[in-house]
C-alpha positions as semicolon CSV with decimal commas, in nm:
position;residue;x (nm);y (nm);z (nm)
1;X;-1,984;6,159;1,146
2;X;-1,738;5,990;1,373
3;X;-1,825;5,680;1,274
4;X;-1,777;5,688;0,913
5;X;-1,468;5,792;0,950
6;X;-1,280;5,453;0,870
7;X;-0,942;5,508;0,693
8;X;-0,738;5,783;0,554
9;X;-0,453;5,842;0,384
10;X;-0,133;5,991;0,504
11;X;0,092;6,178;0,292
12;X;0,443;6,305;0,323
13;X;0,407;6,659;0,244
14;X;0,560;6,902;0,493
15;X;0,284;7,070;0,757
16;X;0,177;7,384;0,643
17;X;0,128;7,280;0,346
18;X;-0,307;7,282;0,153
19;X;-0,443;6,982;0,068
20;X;-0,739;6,976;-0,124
21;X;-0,887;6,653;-0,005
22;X;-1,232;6,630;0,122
23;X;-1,329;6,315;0,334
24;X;-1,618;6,151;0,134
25;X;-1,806;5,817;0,373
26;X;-1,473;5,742;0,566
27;X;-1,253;5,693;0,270
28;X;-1,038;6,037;0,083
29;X;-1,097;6,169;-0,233
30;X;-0,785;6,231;-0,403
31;X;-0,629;6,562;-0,442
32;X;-0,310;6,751;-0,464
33;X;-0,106;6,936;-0,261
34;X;-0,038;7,307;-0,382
35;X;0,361;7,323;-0,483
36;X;0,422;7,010;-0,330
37;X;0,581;6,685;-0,473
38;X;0,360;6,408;-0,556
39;X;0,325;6,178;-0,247
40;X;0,488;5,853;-0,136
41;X;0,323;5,529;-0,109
42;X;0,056;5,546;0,087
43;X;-0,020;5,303;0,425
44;X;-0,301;5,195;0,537
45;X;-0,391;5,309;0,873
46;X;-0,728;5,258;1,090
47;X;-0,851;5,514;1,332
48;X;-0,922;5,446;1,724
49;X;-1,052;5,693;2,001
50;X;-0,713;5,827;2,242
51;X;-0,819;5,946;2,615
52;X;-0,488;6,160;2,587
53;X;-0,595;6,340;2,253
54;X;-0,950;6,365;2,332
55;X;-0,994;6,240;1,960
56;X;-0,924;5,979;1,661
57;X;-0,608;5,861;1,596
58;X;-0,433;5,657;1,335
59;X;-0,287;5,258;1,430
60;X;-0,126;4,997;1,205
61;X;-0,350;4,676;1,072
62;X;-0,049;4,518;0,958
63;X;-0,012;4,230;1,220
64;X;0,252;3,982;1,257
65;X;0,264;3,647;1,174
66;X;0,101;3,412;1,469
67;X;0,256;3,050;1,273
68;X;0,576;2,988;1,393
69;X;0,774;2,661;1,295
70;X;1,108;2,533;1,508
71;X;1,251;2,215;1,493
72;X;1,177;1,947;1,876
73;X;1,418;1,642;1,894
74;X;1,429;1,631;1,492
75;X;1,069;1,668;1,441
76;X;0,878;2,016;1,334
77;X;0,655;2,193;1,577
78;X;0,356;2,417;1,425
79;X;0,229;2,715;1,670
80;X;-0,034;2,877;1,555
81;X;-0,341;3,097;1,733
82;X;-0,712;2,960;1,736
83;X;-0,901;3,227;1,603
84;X;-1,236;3,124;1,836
85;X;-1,016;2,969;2,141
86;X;-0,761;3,277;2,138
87;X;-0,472;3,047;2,230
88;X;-0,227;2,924;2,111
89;X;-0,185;2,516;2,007
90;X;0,148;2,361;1,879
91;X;0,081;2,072;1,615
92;X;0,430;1,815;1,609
93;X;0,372;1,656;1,254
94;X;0,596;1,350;1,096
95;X;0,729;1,522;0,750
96;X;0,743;1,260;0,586
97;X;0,449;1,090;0,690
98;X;0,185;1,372;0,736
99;X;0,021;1,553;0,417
100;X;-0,121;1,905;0,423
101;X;-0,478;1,739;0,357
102;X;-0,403;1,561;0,762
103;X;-0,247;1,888;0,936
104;X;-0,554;2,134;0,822
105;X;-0,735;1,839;0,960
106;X;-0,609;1,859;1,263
107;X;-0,640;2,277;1,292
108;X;-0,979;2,215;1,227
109;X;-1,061;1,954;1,492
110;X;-0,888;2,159;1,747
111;X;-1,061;2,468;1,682
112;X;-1,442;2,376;1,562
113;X;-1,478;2,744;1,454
114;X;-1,280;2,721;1,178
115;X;-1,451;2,727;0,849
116;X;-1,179;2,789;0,589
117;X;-0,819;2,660;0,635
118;X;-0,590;2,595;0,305
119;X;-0,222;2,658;0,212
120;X;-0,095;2,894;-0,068
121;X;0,226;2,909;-0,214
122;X;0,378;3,245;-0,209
123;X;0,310;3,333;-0,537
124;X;-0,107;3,241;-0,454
125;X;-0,094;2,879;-0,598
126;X;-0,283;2,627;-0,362
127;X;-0,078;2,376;-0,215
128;X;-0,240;1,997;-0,302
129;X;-0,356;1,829;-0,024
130;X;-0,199;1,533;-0,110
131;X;0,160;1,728;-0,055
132;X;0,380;1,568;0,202
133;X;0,480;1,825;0,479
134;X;0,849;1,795;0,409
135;X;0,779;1,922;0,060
136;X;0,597;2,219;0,186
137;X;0,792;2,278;0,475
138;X;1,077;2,338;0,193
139;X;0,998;2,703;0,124
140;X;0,817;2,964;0,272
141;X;0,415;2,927;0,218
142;X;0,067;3,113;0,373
143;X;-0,147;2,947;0,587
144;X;-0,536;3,115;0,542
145;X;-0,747;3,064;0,832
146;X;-1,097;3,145;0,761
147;X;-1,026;3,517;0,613
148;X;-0,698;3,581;0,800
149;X;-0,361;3,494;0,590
150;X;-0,026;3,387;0,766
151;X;0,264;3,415;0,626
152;X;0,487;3,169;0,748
153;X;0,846;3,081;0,701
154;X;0,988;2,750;0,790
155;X;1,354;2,735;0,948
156;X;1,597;2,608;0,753
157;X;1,679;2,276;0,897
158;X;2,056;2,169;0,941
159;X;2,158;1,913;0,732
160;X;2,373;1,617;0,890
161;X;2,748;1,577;0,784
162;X;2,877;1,236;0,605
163;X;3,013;1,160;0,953
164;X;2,740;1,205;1,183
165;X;2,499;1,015;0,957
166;X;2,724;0,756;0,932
167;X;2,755;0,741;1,317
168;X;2,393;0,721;1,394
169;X;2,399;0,446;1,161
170;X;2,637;0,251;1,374
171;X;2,438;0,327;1,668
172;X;2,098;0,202;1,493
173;X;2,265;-0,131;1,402
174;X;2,409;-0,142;1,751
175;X;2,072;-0,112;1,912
176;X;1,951;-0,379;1,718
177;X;2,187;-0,640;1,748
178;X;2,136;-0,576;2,094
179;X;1,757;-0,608;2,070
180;X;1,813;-0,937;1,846
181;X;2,054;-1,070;2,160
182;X;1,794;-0,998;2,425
183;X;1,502;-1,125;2,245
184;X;1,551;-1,347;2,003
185;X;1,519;-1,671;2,252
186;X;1,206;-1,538;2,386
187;X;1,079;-1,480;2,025
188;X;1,168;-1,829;1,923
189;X;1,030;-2,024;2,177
190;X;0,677;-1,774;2,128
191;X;0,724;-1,852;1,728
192;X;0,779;-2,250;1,791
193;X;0,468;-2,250;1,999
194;X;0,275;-2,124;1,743
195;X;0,400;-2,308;1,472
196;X;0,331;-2,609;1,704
197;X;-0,030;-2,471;1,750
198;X;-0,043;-2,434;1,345
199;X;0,045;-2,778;1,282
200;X;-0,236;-2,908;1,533
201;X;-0,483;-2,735;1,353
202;X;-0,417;-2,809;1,006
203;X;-0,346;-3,168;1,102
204;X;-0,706;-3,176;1,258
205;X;-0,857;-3,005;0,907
206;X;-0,686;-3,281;0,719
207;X;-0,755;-3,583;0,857
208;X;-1,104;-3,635;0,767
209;X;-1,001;-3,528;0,414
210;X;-0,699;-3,742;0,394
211;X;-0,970;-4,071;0,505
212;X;-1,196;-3,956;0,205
213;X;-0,925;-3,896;0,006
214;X;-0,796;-4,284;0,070
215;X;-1,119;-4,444;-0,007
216;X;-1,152;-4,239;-0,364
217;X;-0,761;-4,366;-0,460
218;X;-0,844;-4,677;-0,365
219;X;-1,155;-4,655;-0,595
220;X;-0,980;-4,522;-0,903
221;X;-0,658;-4,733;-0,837
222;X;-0,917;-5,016;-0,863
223;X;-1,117;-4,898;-1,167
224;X;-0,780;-4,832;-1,345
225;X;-0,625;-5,170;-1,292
226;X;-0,932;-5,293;-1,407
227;X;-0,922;-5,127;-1,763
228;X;-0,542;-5,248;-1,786
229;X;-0,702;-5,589;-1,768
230;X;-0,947;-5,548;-1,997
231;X;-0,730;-5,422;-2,261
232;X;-0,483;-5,726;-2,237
233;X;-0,778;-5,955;-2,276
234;X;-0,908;-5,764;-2,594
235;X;-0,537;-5,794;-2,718
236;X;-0,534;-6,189;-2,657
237;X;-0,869;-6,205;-2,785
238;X;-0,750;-6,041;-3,111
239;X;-0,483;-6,226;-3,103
240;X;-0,636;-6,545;-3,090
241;X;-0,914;-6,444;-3,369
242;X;-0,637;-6,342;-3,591
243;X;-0,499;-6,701;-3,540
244;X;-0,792;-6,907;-3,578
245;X;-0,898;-6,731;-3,932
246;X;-0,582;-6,759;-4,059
247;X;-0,482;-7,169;-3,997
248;X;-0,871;-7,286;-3,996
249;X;-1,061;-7,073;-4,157
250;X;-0,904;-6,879;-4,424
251;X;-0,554;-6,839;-4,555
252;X;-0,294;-6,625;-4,516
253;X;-0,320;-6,458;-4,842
254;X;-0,693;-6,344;-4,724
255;X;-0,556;-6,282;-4,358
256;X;-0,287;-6,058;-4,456
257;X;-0,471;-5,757;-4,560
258;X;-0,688;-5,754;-4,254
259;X;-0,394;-5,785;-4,023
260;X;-0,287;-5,462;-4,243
261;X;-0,517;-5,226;-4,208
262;X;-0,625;-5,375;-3,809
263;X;-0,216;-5,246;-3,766
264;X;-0,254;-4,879;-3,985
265;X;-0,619;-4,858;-3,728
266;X;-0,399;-4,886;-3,438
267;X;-0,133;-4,632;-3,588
268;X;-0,418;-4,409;-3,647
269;X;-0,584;-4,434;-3,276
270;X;-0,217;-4,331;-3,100
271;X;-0,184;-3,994;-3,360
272;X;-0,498;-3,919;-3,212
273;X;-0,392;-3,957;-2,875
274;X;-0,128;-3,734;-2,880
275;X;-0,353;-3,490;-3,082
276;X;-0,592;-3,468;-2,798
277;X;-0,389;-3,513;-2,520
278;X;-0,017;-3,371;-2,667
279;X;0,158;-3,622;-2,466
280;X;0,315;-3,997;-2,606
281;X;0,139;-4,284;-2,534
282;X;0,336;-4,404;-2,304
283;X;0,168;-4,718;-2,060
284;X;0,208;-4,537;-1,750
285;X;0,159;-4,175;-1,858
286;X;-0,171;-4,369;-1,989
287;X;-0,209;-4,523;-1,658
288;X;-0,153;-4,172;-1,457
289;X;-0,426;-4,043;-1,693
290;X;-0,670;-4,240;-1,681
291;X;-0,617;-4,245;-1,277
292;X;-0,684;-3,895;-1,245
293;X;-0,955;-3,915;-1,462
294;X;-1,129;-4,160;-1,216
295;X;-1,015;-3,952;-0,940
296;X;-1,182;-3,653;-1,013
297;X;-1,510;-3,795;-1,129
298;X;-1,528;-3,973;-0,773
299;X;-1,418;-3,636;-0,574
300;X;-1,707;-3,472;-0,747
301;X;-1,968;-3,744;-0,653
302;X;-1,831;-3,758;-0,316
303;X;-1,760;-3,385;-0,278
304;X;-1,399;-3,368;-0,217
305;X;-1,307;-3,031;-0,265
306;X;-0,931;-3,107;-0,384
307;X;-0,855;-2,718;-0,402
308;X;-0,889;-2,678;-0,025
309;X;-0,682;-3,035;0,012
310;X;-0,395;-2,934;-0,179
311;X;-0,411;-2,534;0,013
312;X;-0,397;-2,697;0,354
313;X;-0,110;-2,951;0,214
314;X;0,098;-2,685;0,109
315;X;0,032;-2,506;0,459
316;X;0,107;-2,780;0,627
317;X;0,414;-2,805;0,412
318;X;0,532;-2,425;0,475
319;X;0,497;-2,515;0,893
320;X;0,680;-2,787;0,881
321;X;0,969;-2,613;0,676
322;X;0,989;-2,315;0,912
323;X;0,987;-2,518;1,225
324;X;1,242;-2,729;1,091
325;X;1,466;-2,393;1,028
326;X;1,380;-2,282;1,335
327;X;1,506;-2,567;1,578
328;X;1,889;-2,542;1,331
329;X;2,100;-2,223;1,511
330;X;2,312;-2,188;1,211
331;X;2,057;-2,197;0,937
332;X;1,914;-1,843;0,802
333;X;1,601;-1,748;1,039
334;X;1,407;-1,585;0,754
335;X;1,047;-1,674;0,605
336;X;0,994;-1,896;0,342
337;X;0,880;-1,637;0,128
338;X;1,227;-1,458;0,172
339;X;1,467;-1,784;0,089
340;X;1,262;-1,875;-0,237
341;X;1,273;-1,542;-0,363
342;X;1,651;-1,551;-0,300
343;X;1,733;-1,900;-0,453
């Protein structure tokens, strides 16, 4: 019978007083007291064996919190018990690095008995794991560890004055001109090395492209300089036809409307130049096209691969450009990346 008594309720009527409460599987039935006010709010209270009593008497479950937060050298310190452990552990997180999903990860790999860990707002909302620490460490929250709940309530942290931020920002850009003056020869001479190493290497890559490069320009230079000829000796053959049918063969009166319509034929093949191409025809825009044209059917025969040519040009390119700023004191030591964007 002892052992199904589990809780009770205590009232605050006066002793002396009759209750009419019978105990019914270790919880009470409720009653009333005769001439006696109704009763305050009750608490709940366990029961536990007393050598000095020889009997059961009544303890607290209301335990306090075992999360406490303080502040270390800026950064906030977790302690909190491990339920299976029994000790406590103290977890340092970066608040504006760490989420809530990473710190219950970290509860949980230091104590592999926990099951359930999550974070509840006040009010019983979850907390999103995605939540930065610095948002949640913002009000007060409860930390559930398997079926235990913490309530937990973050210091507030002192805020720094206009003046003592702006001094620690004098000290940070002390430090690092300092830093810059102490190592900035040794990172220079490390950085010219290996833009020297750079330059080795993409040299070696290029060569044997720039040799098959060479012979396919020389190729299309020739096969373009050909066609120039050829079209000058179609013009002076023309030229000369034109001639010879007009003094010896026929007159001009017959000649004259052939020379017209050869010259509106001509007319009619530049329009469709520019139609297909959108450019003039110019002689050496013509020339330029006609070289590439070449060019490319020769790469692809010989398999040039003129996308990798041109990448390792402009790398080449880039290496040269930042070596070049590096060996001049005075000029700005920053990436080429950083002075295009700024021009």
């Amino acid at each position: 019978m002892l052992a199904a008594l589990g809780r009770a309720v205590r009232s605050g009527c006066p002793p002396g007083r009759r209750h009419s409460s019978v105990l019914l599987g270790g919880r009470a039935a409720r009653g009333r007291w005769d001439d006696c006010p109704p009763p305050a709010a009750p608490q709940v209270l366990r029961w536990r064996y007393g050598e000095a009593w020889r009997g059961w008497t009544p303890y607290s479950t209301l335990v306090p919190s075992d999360v406490t937060i303080n502040y270390r050298h800026g950064l906030p310190v977790i302690t909190l018990m491990l339920p299976t452990r029994r000790e406590r552990c103290q977890f340092t997180v970066k608040p504006a690095l760490t989420t809530v999903a990473a710190f219950l990860q970290d509860v949980q790999r230091e104590d592999k008995g926990i099951e359930r860990v999550e974070v509840f707002t006040t009010d019983g909302s979850k907390v999103s794991d995605a939540t930065l620490m610095e948002v949640l460490l913002m009000n007060d929250f409860k930390l559930v560890i398997n079926n235990t709940a913490y309530s937990v309530s973050p210091p507030v942290k002192e805020k720094l004055s206009s003046e003592h931020a702006t001094e620690m920002e004098d000290i940070k850009s002390l430090v690092h001109r300092l830093f810059v003056a102490l190592h900035l020869e040794d990172h220079q001479i490390r950085k010219e090395r290996e833009l020297l190493q750079k330059l080795d290497h993409l040299k070696e890559e290029l060569l044997p492209l720039e040799q098959m490069k060479a012979r396919i320009m020389d190729s299309a230079d020739a096969k373009t300089s050909r066609l120039l000829w050829i079209g000058l000796a179609l013009m002076s053959t023309q030229g000369g036809a034109l001639a010879w049918l007009t003094w010896w063969v026929y007159s001009w009166d017959i000649m004259e409307p052939v020379t017209y319509f050869i010259t509106y034929g001509s007319a009619m093949a530049f329009y469709a130049y520019f139609v297909l191409t959108k450019q003039d025809y110019i002689y050496t825009d013509a020339k330029d096209r006609q070289f590439l044209h070449y060019f490319y059917k020769k790469s692809k025969k010989q398999h040039f691969n003129v996308e990798r040519y041109n990448k390792l040009k402009g790398d080449l390119a880039k290496a040269e450009e930042s070596l070049r700023r590096l060996r001049q004191p005075l000029h700005l030591r920053l990436p080429i990346e950083e002075i295009s964007d700024k021009d």
